[in-house]
N, C-alpha and C positions, 0 to 999 in steps of 0.2 A: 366382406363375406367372412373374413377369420372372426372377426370379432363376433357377428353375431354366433357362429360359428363356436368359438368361447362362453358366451353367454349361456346357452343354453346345453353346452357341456358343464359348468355349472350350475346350473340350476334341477339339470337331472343329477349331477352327485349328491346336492341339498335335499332333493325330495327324497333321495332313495336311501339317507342315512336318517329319515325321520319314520322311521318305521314305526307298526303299533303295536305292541306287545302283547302276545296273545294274553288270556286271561285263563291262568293256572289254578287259579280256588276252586275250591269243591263246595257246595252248598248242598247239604241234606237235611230232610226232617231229623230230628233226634227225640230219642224218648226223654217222654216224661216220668222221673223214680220217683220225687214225692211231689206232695202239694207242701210246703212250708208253712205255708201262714195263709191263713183268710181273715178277713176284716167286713163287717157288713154295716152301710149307714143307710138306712131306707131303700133303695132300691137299687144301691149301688155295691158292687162285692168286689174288693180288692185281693186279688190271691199273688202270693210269690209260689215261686214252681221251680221246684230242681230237675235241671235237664242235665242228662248223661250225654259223653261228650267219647269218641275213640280216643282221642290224644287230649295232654292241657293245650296245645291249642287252639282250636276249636274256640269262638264266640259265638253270640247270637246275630244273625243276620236278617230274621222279620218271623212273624208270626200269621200262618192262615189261618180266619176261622170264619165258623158262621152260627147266624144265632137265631133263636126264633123268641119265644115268652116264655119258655118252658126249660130249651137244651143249649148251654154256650159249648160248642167244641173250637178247638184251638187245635192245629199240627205247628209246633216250633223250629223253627229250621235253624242252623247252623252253619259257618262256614268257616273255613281253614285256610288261608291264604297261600298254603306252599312251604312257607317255611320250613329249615331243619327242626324235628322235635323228635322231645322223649317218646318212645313209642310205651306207654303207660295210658291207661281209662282215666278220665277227669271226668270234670264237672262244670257248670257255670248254673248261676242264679237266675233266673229270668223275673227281675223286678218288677211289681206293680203292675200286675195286667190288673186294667179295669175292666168291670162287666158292669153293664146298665140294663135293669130288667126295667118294664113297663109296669110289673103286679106285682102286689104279693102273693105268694103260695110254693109250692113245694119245686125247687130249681134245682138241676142237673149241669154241674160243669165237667167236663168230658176234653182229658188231654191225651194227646197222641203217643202210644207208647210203642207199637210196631203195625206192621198191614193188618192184624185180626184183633188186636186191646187198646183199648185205651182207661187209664188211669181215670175212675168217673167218683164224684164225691155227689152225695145230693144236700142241700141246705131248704132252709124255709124262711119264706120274708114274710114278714110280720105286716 
């Protein structure tokens, strides 16, 4: 009886020192300040997009959007891991979003810049 007794007083000290760490990052949309660059081959339009960040560090953690033939919108999100940081406004680049339109004609790309604007550029495909 001691032993099992033992066993399973170890086995609850093991379980209970593998704890799960909560999860302290912050992920928010962040605005969009410029468009950087666009690129257009056919039907396809590459844009880089400068997103405003509270602190430098702040990265990119995914991008929501949706599209139809006519309007690509994008909200870019951000996250912060916890970290100690400078308390200073940064930046990060958000490389190479691609857009694939189906037509040509006059297109609306539309980035998320707070709850009532968004940063909108219109282009035309040939």
């Amino acid at each position: 009886m001691k032993i099992v007794s033992l066993i399973l007083l170890v086995v609850f000290i093991i379980s209970a020192c593998e704890s799960v760490e909560p999860d302290t990052s912050e992920k928010y949309p962040l605005p969009a300040i410029k468009i950087e660059k666009i690129e257009v081959e056919n039907y396809n339009v590459v844009s880089t997009i400068l997103v405003g960040t509270p602190t430098p560090c702040w990265h990119y953690f995914q991008t929501e959007k949706s599209q139809d033939d006519f309007v690509y919108t994008a909200k870019i999100f951000g996250k912060y891991d916890g970290q100690p940081c400078l308390q200073m406004t940064g930046s990060f680049i958000r490389e190479e979003v691609t857009i694939t339109f189906l037509s040509s004609g006059v297109k609306t790309l539309r980035f998320w810049q707070n709850d009532s604007t968004y940063l909108d550029t219109t282009i035309t495909l040939q």
